[in-house]
C-alpha positions in Angstrom: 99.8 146.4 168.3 100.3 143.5 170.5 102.8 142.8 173.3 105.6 141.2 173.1 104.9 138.0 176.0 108.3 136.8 177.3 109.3 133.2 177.5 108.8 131.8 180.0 105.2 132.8 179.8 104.6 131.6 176.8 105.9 128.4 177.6 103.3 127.8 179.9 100.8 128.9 177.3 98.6 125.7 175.3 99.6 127.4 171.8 103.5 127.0 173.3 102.5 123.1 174.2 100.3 122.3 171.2 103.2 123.1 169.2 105.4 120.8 170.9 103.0 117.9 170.7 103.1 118.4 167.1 106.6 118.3 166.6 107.2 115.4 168.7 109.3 116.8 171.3 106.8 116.5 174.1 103.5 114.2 175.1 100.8 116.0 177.0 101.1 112.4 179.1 104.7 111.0 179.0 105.8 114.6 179.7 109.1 115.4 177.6 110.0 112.5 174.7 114.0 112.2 174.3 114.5 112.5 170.8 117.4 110.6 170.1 118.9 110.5 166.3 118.8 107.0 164.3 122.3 105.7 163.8 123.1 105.0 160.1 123.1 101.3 159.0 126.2 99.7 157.9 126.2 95.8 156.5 129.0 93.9 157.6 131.5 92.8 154.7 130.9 89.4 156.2 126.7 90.0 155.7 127.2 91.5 152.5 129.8 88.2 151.0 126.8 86.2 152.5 123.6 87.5 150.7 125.8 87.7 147.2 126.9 83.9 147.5 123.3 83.2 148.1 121.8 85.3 145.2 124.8 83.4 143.3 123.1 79.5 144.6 119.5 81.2 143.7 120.6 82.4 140.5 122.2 78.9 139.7 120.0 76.8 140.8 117.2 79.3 139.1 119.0 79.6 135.5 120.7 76.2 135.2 119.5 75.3 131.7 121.7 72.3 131.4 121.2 70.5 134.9 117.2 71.7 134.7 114.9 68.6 133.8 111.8 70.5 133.4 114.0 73.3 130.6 115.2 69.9 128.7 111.9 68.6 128.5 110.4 71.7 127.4 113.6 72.0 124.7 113.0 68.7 123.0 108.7 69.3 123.4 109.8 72.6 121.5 112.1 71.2 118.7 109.5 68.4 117.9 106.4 70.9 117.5 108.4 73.0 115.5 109.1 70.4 112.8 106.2 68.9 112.7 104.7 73.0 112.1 106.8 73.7 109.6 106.3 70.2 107.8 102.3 70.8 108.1 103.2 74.5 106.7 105.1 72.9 103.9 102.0 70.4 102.7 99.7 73.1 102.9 101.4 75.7 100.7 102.3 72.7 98.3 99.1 71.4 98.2 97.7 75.1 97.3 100.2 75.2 94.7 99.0 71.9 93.0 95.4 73.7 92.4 96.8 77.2 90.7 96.6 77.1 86.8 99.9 76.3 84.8 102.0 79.6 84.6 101.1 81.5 81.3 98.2 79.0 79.7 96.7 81.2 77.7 92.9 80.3 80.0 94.5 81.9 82.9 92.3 85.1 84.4 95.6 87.0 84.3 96.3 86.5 80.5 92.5 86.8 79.5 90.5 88.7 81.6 92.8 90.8 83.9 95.0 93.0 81.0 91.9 92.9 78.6 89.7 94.6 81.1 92.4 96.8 81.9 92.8 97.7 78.0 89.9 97.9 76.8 87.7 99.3 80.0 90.2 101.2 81.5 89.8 104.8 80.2 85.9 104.1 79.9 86.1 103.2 83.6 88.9 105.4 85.2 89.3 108.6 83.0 92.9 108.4 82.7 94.5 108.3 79.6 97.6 106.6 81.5 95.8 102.9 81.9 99.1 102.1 85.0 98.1 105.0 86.3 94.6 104.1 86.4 95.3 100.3 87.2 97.9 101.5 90.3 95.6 104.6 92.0 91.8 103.0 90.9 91.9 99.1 90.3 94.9 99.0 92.8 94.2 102.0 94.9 93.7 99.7 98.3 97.5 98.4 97.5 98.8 101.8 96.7 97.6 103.0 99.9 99.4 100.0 101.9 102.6 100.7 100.1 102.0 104.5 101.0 101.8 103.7 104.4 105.0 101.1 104.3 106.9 104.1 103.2 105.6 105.8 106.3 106.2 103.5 108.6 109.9 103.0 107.5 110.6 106.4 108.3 109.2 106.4 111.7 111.5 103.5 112.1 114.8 105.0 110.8 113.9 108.3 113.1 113.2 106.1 116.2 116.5 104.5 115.4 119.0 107.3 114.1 117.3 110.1 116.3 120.3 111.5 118.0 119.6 113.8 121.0 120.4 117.6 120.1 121.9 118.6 123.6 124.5 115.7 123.9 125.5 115.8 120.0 125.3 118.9 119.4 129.1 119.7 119.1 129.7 116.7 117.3 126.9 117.2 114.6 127.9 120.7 113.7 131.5 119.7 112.9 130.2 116.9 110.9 127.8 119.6 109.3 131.1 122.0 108.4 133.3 118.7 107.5 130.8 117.4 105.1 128.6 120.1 103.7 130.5 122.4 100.7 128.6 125.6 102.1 131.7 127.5 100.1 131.4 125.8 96.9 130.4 128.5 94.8 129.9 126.4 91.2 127.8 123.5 93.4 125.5 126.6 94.9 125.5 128.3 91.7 124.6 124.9 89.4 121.9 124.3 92.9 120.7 127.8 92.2 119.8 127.5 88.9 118.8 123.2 88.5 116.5 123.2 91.8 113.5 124.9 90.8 113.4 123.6 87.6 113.4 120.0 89.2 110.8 120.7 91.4 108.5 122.3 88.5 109.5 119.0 86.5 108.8 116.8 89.5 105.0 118.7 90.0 104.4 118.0 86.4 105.3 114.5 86.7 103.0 114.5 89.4 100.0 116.5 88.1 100.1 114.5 84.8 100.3 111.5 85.8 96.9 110.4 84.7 97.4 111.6 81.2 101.0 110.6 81.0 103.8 108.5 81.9 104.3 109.6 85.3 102.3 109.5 88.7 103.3 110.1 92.6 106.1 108.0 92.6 108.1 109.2 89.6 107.3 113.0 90.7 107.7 112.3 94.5 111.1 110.7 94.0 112.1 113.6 91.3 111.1 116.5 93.8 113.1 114.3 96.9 116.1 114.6 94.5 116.0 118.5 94.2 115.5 118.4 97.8 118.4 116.2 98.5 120.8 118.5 96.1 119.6 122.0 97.5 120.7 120.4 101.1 124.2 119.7 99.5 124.8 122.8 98.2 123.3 125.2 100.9 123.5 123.2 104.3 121.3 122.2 107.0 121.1 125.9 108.5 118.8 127.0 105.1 117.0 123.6 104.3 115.7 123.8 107.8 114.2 127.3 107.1 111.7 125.6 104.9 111.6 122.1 105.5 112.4 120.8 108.8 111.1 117.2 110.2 107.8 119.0 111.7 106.8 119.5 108.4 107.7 116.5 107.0 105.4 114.8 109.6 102.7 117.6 109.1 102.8 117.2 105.4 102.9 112.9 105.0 100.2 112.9 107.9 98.2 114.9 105.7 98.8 113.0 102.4 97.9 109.8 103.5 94.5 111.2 105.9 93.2 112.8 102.7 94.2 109.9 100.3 92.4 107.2 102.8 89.3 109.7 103.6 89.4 110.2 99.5 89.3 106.6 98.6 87.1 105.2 101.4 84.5 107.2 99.2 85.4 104.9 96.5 85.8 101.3 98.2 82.3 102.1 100.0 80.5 102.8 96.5 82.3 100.0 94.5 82.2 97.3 98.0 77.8 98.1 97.5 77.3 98.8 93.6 76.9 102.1 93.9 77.4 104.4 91.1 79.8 107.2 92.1 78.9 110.9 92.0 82.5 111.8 91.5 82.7 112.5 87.7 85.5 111.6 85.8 85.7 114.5 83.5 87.1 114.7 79.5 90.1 112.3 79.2 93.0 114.1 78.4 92.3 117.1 80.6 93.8 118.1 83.8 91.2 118.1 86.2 89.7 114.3 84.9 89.8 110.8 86.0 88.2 111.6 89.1 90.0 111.4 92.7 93.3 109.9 90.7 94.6 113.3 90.5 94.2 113.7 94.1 95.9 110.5 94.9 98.7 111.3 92.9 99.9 114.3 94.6 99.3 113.2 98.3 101.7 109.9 96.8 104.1 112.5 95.9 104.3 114.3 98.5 104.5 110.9 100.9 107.4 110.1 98.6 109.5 113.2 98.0 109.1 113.4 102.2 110.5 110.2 102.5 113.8 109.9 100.1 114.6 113.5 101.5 114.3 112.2 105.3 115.7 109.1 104.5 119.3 111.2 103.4 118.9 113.4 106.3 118.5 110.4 109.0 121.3 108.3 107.5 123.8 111.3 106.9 122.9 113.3 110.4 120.9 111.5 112.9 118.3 114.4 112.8 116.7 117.6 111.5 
């Protein structure tokens, strides 16, 4: 065990001295360095009116739009462009005009190729019996997957722009959830009870027969939003959430649209080339026919039931 050295030994000691150098408090050369403690700056009131009235000239002088030559110039530079682009925008759409056909002469494409291919060619070349439902998920299916994606894209929107944050709102979203949510209405939970599942099964056959039917991904996806919506009503946020919550709504429409583009760009890759397809459409009139249409139809519905039942939660609470 080693001995305790007193102090004024150790003071004399290089360990004792390279310490001080480090701290500051003494220079092997200038011998002790008087630390002295910087005094805290105060501006004047008089310095402080100063640099104000001279941001004030700067800021004047900088952002006078009315007295600035250069601005004006730019303004009336601006205004005259502007006309003469939206004159030039004018012609151009008007002259493009003057070369379509005459709306509904009977040699237009659209009344004598368009619906006649659709007609006659449409089961032969889709598999589904329901020829809008072949026209909107096969002849359309690009378009259909832009208007998937719109839907999408409106809901990031409205969460960006409702989200409300769960620590600071908190008190005031749960007595909004108690004022407006009929937890203790028996004949609503008891009507919700016995309604909901049979609209979701009547939504999923919407959906799954769409191609043989009148239906699709729409008509189902909006029918199983609804049962959504009216199970929230009756039971509250507290059990929705159990189930649904705004993860899986992002999990779920992420999903629907990655497998309905990685589905299709099968499709616009054979057709694009003149390929024939290896997908086979099947029997008409059976369930599993018409090739990937059945496919598209359910990831449509689930993109749409997603969005009408986050659409009433944003608007009505600000969150899952």
């Amino acid at each position: 065990m080693s001995k305790r050295v007193p102090k004024d030994v150790y003071e004399k000691t290089r360990s004792y001295k390279f310490k001080q150098w480090l701290a500051g408090t003494k220079d092997p050369f200038l011998d002790t360095v008087e630390m002295k403690p910087q005094k805290e700056f105060h501006e004047s009131e008089k310095l402080i009116h100063e640099h104000e009235l001279q941001h004030e000239r700067i800021v004047e002088k900088a952002y006078d739009l009315e007295h600035n030559a250069q601005i004006r110039l730019f303004r009336k530079i601006y205004n005259i462009f502007s006309v003469i682009f939206c004159l030039c925008l004018v012609f151009i759409l008007l002259v493009g005009v003057s070369y379509l056909p005459k709306y509904g002469h009977e040699e237009n494409p659209v009344n004598n190729e368009v619906s006649a291919r659709y007609i006659e060619q449409g089961l032969q070349e889709t598999g589904a019996v329901n020829i809008v439902t072949g026209m909107i998920l096969d002849y359309r299916a690009f378009d259909t997957l832009g208007e998937s994606h719109v839907l999408f894209l409106a809901t990031c929107t409205v969460l960006i722009l409702l989200r409300r944050d769960k620590k600071k709102y908190q008190e005031t979203a749960d007595h909004n959830d108690r004022i407006y949510e009929p937890k203790n209405d028996v004949i609503l939970q008891t009507v919700a009870r016995v309604l909901v599942p049979f609209i979701e099964i009547f939504g999923m056959y919407v959906i799954l027969g769409g191609h043989l039917g009148p239906g699709g991904g729409f008509s189902g996806g909006a029918i199983c939003g609804a049962g959504l919506i009216l199970y929230l009503n009756a039971f509250g946020f507290a059990k929705t959430e159990q189930f649904f919550t705004g993860k899986t709504y992002k999990c779920m429409c992420f999903g629907a649209l990655a497998c309905y583009s990685l589905a299709k760009t099968y499709s616009f890759f054979t057709g694009a080339n003149h390929i024939e397809s290896v997908i086979p459409l099947g029997t008409p009139g059976a369930i599993l026919s018409s090739g990937l249409i059945l496919i598209l139809d359910i990831c449509v519905g689930f993109v749409v039931a997603g969005t009408m039942y986050t659409f009433y939660v944003m608007f009505r609470k600000g969150g899952y």
